[in-house]
PASEBA-1860 file (N, C-alpha, C; in nm, 3 decimals):
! residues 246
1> XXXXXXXX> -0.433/-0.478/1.026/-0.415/-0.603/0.955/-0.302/-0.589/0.852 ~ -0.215/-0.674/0.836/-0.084/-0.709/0.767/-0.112/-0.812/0.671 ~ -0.077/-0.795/0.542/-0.104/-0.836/0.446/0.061/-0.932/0.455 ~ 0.049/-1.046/0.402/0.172/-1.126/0.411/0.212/-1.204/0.302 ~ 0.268/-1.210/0.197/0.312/-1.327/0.108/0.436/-1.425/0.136 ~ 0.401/-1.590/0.120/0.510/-1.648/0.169/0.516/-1.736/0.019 ~ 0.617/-1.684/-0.032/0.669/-1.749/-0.146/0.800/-1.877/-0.121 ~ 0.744/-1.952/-0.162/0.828/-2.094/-0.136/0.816/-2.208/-0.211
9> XXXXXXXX> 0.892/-2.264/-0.253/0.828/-2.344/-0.396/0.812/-2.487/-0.311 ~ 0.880/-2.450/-0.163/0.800/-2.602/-0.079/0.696/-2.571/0.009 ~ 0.567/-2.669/-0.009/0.457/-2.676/0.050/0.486/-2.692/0.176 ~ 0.569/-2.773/0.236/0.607/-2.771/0.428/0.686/-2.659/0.427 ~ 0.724/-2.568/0.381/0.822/-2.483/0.404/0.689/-2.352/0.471 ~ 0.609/-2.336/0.309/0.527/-2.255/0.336/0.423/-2.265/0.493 ~ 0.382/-2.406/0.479/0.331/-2.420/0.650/0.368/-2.373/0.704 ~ 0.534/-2.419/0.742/0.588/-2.387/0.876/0.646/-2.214/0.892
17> XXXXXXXX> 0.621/-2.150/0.782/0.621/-2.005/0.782/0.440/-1.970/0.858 ~ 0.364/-1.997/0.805/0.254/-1.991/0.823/0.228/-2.039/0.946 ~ 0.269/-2.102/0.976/0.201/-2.191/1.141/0.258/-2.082/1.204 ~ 0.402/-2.008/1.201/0.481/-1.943/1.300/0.426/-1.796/1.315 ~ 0.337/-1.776/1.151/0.265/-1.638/1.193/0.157/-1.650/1.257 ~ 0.080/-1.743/1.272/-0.039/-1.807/1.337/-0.019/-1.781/1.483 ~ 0.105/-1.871/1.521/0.124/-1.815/1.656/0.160/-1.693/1.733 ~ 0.218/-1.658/1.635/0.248/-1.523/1.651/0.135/-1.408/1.671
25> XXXXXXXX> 0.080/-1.386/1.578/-0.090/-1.351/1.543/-0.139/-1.374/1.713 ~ -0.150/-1.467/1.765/-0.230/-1.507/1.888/-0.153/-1.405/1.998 ~ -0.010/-1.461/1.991/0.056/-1.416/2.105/0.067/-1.296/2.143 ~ 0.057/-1.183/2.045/0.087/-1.061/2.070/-0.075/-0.969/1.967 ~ -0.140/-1.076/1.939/-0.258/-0.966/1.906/-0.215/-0.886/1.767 ~ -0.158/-0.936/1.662/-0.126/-0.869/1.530/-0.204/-0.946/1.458 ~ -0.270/-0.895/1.331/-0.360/-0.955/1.238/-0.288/-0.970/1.156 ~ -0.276/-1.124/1.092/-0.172/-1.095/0.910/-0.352/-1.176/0.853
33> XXXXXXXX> -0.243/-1.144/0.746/-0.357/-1.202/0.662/-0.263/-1.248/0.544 ~ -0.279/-1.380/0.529/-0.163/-1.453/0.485/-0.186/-1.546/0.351 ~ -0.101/-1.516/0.280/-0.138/-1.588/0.105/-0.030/-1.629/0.055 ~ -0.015/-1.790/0.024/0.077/-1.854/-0.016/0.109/-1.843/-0.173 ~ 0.264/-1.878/-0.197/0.289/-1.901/-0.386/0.359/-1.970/-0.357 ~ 0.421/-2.063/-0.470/0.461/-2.157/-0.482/0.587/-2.146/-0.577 ~ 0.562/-2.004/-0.665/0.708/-2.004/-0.720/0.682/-1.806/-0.682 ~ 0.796/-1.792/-0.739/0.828/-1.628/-0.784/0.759/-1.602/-0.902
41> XXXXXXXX> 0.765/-1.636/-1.006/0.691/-1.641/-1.109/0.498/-1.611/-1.092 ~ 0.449/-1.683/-0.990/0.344/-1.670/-0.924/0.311/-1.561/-0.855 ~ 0.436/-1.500/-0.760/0.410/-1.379/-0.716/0.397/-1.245/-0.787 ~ 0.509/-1.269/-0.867/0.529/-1.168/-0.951/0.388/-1.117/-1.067 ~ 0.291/-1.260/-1.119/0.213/-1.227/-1.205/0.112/-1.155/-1.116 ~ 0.082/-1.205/-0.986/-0.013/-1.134/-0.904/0.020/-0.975/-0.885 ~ 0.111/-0.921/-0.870/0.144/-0.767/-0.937/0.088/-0.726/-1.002 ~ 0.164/-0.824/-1.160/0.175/-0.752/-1.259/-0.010/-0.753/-1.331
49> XXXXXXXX> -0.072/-0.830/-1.240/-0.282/-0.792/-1.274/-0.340/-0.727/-1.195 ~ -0.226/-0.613/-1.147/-0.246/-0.476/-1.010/-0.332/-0.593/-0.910 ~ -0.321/-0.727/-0.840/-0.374/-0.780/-0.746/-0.346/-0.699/-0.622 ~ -0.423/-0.677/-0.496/-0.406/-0.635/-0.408/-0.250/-0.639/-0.371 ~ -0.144/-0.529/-0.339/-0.040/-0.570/-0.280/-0.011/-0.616/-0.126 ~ 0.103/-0.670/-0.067/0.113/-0.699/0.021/0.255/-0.631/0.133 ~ 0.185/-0.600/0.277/0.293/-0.526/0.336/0.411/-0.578/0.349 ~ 0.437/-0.728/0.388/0.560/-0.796/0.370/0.567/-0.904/0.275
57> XXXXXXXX> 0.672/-0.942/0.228/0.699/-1.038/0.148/0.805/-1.175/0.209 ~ 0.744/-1.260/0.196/0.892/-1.343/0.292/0.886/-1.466/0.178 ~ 1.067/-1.447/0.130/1.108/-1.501/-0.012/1.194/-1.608/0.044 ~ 1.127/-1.727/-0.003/1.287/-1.806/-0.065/1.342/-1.763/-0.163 ~ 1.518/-1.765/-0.117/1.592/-1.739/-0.216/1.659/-1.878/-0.311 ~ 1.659/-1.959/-0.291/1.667/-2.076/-0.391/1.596/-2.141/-0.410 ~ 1.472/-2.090/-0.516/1.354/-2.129/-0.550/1.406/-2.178/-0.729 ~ 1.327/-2.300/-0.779/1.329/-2.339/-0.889/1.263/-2.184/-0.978
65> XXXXXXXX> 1.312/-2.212/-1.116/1.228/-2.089/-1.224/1.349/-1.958/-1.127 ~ 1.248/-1.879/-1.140/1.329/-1.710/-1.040/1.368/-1.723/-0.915 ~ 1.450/-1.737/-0.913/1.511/-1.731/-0.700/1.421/-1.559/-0.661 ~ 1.421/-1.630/-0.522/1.370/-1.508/-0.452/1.385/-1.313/-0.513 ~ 1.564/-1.336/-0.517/1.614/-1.253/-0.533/1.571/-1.161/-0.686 ~ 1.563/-1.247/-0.728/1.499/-1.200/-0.884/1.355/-1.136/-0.881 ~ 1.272/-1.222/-0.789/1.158/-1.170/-0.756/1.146/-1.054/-0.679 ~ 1.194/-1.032/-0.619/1.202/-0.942/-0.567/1.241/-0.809/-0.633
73> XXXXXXXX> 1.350/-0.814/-0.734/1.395/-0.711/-0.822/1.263/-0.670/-0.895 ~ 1.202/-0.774/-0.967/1.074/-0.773/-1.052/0.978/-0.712/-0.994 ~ 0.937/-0.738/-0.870/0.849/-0.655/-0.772/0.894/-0.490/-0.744 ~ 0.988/-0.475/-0.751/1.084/-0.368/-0.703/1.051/-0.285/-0.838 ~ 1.077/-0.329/-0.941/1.044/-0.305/-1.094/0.963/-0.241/-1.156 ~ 0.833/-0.307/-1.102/0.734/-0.280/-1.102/0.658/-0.142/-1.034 ~ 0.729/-0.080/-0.955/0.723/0.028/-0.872/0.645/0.022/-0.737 ~ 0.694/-0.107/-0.713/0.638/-0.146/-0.601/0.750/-0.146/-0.476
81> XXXXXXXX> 0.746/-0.008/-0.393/0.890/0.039/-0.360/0.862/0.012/-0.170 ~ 0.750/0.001/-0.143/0.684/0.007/0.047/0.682/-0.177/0.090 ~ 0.666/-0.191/-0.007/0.677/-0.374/0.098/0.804/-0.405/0.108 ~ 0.813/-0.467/0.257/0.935/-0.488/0.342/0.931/-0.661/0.263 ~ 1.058/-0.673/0.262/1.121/-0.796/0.183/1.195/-0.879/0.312 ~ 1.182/-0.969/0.344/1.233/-1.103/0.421/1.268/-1.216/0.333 ~ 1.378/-1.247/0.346/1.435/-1.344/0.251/1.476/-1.483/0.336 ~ 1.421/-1.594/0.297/1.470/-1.741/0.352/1.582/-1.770/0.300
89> XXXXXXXX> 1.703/-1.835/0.343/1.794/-1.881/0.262/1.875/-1.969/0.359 ~ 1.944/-2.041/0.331/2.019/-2.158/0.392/2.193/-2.108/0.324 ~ 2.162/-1.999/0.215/2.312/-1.960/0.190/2.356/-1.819/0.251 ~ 2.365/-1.785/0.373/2.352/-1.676/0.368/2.473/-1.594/0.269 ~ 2.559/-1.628/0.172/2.651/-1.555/0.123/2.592/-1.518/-0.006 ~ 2.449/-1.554/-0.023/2.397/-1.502/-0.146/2.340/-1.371/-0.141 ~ 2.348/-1.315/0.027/2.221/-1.190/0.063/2.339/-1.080/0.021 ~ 2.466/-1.110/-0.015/2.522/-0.962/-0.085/2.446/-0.939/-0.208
97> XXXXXXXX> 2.404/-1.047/-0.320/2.356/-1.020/-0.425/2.214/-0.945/-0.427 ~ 2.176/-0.946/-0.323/2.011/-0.859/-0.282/2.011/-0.751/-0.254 ~ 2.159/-0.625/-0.248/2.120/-0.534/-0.157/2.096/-0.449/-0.303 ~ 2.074/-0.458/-0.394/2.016/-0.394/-0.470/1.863/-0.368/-0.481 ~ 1.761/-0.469/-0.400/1.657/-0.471/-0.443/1.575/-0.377/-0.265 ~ 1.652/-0.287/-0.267/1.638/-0.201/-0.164/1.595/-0.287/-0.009 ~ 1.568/-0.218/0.108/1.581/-0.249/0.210/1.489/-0.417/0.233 ~ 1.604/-0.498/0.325/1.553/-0.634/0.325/1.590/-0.683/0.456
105> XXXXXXXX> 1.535/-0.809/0.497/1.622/-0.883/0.614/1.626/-0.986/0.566 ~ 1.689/-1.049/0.604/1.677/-1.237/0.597/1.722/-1.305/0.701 ~ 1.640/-1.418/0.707/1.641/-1.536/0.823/1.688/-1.644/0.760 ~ 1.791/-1.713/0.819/1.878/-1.862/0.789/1.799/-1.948/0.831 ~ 1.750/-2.067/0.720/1.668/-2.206/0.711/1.807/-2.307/0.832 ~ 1.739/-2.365/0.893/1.603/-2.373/0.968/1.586/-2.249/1.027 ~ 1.456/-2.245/0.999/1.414/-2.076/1.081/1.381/-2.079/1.229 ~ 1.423/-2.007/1.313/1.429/-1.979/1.469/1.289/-1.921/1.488
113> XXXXXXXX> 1.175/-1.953/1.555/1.055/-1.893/1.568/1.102/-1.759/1.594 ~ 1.180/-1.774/1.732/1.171/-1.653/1.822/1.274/-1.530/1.713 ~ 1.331/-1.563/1.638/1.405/-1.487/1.549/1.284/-1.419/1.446 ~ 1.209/-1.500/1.408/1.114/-1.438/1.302/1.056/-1.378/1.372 ~ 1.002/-1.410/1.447/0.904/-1.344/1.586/0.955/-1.192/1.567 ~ 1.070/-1.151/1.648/1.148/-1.035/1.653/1.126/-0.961/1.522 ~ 1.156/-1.022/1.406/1.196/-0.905/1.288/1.045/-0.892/1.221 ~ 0.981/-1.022/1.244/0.819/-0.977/1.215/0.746/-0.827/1.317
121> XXXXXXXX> 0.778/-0.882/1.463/0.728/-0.755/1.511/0.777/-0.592/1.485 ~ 0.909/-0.618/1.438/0.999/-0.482/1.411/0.972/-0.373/1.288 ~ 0.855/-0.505/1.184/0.828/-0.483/1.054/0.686/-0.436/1.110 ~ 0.633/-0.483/1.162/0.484/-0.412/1.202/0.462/-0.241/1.293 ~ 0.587/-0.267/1.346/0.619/-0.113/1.410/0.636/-0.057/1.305 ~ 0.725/-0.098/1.181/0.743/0.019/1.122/0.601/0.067/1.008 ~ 0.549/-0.062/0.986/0.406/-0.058/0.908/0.280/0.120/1.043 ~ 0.325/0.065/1.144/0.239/0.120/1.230/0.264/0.275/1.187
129> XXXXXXXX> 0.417/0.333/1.212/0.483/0.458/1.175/0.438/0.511/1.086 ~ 0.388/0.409/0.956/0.395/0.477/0.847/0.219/0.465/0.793 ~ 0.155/0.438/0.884/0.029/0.413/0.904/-0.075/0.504/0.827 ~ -0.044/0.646/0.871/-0.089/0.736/0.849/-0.061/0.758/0.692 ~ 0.009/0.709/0.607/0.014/0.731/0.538/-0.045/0.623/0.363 ~ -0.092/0.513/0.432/-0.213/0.412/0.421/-0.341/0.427/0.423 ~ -0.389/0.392/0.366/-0.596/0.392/0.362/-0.610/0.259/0.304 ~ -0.701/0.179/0.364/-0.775/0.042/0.322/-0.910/0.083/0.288
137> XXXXXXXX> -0.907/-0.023/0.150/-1.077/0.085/0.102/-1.126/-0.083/0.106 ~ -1.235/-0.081/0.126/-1.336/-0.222/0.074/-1.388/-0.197/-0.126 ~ -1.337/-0.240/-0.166/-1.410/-0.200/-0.292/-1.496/-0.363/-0.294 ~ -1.613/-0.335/-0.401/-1.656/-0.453/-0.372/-1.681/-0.572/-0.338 ~ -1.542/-0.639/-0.430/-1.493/-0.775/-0.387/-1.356/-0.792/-0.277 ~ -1.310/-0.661/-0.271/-1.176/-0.710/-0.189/-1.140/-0.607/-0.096 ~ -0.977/-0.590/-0.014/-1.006/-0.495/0.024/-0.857/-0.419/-0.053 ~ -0.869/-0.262/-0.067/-0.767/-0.275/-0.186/-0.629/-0.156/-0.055
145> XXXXXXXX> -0.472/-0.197/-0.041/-0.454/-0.077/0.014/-0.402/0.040/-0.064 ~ -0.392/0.127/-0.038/-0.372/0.270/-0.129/-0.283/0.350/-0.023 ~ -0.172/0.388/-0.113/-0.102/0.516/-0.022/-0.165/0.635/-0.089 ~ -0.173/0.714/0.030/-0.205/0.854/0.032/-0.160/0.912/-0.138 ~ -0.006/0.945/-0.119/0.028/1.041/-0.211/0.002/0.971/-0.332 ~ -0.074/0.869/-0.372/-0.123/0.809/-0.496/-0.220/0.821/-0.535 ~ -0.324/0.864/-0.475/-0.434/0.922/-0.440/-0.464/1.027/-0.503 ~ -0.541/1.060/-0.601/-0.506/1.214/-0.643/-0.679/1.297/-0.577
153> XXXXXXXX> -0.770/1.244/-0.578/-0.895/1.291/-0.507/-0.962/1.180/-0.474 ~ -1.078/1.205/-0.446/-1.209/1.109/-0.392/-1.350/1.173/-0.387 ~ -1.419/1.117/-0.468/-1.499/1.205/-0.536/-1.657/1.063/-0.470 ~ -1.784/1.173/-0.406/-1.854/1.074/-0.423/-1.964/1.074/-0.538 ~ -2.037/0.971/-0.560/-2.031/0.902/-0.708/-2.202/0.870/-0.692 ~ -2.252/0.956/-0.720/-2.411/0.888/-0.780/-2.402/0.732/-0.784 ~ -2.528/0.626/-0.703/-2.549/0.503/-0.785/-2.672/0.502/-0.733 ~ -2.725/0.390/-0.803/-2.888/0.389/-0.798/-2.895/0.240/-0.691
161> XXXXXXXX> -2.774/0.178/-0.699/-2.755/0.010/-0.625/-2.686/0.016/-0.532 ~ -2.565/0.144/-0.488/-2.457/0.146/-0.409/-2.497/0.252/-0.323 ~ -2.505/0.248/-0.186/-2.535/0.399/-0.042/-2.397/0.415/-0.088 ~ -2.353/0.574/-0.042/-2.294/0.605/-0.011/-2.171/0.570/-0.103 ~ -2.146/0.569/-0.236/-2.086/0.501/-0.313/-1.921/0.628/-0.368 ~ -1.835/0.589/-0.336/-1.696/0.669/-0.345/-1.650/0.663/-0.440 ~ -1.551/0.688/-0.491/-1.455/0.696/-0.618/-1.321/0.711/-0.549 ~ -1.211/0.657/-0.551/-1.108/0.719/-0.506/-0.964/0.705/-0.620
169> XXXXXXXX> -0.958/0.808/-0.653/-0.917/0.802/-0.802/-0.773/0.820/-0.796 ~ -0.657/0.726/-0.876/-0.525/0.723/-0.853/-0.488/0.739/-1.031 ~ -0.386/0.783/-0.966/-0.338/0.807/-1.166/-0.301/0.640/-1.234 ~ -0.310/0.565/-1.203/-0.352/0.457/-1.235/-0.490/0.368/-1.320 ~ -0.562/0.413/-1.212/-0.727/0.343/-1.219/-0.808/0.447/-1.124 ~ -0.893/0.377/-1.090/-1.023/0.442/-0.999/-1.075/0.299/-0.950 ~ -1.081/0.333/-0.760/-1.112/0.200/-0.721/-1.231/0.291/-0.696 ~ -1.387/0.182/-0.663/-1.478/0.202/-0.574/-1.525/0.143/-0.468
177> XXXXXXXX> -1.513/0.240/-0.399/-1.555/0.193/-0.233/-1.734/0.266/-0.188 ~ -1.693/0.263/-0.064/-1.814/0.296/0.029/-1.785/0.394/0.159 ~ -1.840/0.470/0.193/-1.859/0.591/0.324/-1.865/0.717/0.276 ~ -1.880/0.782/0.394/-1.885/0.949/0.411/-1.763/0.981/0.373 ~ -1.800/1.101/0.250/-1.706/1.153/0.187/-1.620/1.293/0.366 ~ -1.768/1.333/0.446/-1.746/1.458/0.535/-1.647/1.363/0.650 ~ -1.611/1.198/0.686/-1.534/1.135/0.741/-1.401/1.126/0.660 ~ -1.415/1.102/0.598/-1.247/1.090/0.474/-1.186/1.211/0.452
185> XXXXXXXX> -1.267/1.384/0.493/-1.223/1.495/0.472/-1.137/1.482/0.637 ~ -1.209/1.438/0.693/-1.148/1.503/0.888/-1.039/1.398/0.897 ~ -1.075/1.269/0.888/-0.944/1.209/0.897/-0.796/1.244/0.796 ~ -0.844/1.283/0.689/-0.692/1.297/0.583/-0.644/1.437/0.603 ~ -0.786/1.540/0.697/-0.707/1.711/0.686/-0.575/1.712/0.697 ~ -0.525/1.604/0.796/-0.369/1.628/0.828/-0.293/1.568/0.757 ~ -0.308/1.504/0.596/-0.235/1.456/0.544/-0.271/1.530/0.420 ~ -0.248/1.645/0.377/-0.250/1.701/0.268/-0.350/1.690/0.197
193> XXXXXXXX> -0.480/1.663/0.198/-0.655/1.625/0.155/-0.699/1.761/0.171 ~ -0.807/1.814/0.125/-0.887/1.916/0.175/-1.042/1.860/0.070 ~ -1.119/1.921/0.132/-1.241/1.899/0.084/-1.262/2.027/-0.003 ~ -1.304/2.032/-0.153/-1.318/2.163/-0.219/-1.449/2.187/-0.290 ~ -1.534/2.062/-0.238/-1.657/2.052/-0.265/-1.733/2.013/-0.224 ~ -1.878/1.997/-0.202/-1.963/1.871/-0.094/-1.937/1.759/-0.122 ~ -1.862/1.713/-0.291/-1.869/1.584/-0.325/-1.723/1.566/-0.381 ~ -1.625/1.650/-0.346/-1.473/1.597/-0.377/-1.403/1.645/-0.261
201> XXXXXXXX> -1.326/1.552/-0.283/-1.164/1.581/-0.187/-1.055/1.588/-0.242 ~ -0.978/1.691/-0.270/-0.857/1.629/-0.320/-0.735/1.644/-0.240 ~ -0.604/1.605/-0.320/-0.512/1.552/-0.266/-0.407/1.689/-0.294 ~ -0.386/1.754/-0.241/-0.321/1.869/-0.251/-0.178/1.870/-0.338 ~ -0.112/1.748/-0.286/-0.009/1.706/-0.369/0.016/1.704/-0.520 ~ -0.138/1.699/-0.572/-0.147/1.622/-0.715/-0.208/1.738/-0.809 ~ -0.232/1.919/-0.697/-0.286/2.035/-0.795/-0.200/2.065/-0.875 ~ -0.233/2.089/-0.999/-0.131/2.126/-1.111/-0.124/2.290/-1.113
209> XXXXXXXX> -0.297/2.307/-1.145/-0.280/2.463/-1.150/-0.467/2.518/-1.096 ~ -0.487/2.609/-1.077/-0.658/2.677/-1.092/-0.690/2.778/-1.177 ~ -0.815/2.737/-1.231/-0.900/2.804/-1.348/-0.981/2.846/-1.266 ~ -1.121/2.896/-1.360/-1.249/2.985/-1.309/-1.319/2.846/-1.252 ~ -1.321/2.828/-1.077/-1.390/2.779/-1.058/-1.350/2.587/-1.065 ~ -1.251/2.567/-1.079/-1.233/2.432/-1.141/-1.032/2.412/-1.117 ~ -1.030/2.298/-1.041/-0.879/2.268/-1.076/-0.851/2.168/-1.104 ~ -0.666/2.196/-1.187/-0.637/2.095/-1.250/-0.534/1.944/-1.160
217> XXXXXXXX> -0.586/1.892/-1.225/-0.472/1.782/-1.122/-0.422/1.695/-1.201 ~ -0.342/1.630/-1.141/-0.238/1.488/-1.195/-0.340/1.434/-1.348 ~ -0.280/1.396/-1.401/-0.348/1.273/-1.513/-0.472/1.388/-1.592 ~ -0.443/1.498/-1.644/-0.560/1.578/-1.650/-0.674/1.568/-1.596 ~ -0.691/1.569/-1.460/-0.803/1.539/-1.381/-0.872/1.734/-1.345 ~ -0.980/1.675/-1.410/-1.023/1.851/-1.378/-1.144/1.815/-1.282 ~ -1.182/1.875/-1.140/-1.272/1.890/-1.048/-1.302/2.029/-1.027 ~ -1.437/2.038/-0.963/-1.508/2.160/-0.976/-1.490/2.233/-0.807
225> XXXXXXXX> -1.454/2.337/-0.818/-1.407/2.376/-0.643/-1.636/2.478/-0.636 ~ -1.661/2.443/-0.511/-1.743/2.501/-0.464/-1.757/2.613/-0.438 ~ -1.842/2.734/-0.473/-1.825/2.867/-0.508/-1.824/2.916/-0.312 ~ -1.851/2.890/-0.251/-1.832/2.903/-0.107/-1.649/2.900/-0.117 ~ -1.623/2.806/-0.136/-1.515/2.703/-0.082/-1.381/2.791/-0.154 ~ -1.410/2.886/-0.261/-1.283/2.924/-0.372/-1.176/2.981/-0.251 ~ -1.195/3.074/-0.202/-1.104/3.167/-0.083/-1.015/3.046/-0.048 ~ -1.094/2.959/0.024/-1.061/2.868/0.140/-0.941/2.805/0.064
233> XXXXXXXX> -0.995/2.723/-0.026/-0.900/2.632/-0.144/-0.758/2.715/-0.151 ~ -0.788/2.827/-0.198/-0.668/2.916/-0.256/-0.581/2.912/-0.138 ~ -0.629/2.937/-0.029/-0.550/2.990/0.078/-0.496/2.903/0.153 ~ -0.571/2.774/0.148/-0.508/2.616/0.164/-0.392/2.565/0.091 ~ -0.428/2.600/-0.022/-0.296/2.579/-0.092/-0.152/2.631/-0.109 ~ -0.215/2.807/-0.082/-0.053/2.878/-0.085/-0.005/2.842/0.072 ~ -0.058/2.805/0.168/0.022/2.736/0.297/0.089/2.624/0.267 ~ 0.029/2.512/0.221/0.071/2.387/0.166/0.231/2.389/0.120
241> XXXXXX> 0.204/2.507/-0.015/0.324/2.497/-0.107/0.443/2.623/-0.011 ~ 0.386/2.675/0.112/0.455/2.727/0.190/0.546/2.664/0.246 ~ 0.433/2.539/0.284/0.514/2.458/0.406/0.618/2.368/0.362 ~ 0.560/2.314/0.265/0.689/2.209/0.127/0.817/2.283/0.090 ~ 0.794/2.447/0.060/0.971/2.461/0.033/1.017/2.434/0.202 ~ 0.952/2.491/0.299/1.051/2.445/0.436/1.059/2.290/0.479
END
């Protein structure tokens, strides 16, 4: 599933973006999941209240208040560096002023289905590529996505109201989700994760240093390594930082 924002400060504009992912969606079996704004200003505040982000963005660029282009910088700004940017415009001599706000496409108003069609599917291949490096968590109310290397562990979490209740902790915040911590170890082994306890995982990327029994990570995050598990950890790690200088 593809998360989609169609920023457009016209209501038929936004439809007819929307109707074309609709069909699209059918024709070839891709899930978006699709959320309208009405200015840049709108998009941008949804960021800036860490709202769920989105894999593509498809901007008008001569929008009243912030043109596309601005929004997009602001998003960009924000350190929001993985969503693919699609820009609407009827000028195309304004898309030199965008190549600052890193990699983009844009489609000329009136928009060609079969044209969006193409660069929509080209954007989902590359979402697919980089797949592995994505996790969708359900936290209570929503669903939140998280890249890997932001990730610093995942710890599961005593509750008296929640089965199976997760932590997945980013130097940011801490979202909470739900599942088997012994499923989140086998799927991420190959992405730099190791399990160093019955009830943590961490993110190999984010070890700072090891004490008696306990390591340090990103954001002073201290977790407890399992007295079984110390060898293993150690020896996990000097491969890791093996494999990174090559």
């Amino acid at each position: 599933m593809y998360r989609v924002a169609i920023c457009d400060d016209e209501d038929k504009q936004r439809e007819i973006v929307k109707g074309l992912l609709i069909a699209l969606s059918i024709k070839v079996n891709i899930d978006f999941e699709i959320e309208g704004f009405s200015s840049g200003e709108q998009l941008v505040s949804h960021y800036e209240r860490n709202a769920p982000p989105f894999h593509i963005l498809i901007l008008d660029v001569e929008m009243g208040g912030i043109n596309g282009i601005q929004t997009a910088r602001q998003i960009r700004n924000l350190k929001h560096l993985d969503e693919q940017i699609v820009f609407l415009t009827s000028y195309p001599e304004y898309m030199v002023e965008s190549f600052d706000v890193m990699t983009f496409q844009y489609l000329i108003k009136p928009i060609t289905p079969q044209v969006l069609e193409e660069k929509m599917i080209k954007l989902c291949q590359y979402f697919q590529a980089l797949d592995k490096k994505f996790m969708i968590i359900k936290s209570a109310f929503e669903e939140v996505v998280l890249k890997h290397d932001d990730i610093i562990a995942i710890e599961a979490a005593k509750s008296l109201t929640i089965k199976s209740k997760l932590n997945f902790i980013t130097l940011n915040q801490t979202y909470e989700g739900k599942g088997i911590l012994a499923d989140y170890a086998l799927a991420l082994k190959d992405n730099n994760f190791l399990q160093i306890h019955r009830s943590v995982i961490i993110n190999l990327l984010h070890v700072r240093k090891f004490a008696s029994g306990v390591v340090l990570m990103s954001g002073g995050i201290e977790l407890p390594i399992g007295r079984s598990k110390l060898k293993e950890v150690k020896d996990c790690y000097t491969k890791f930082m093996i494999m990174k200088v090559h």
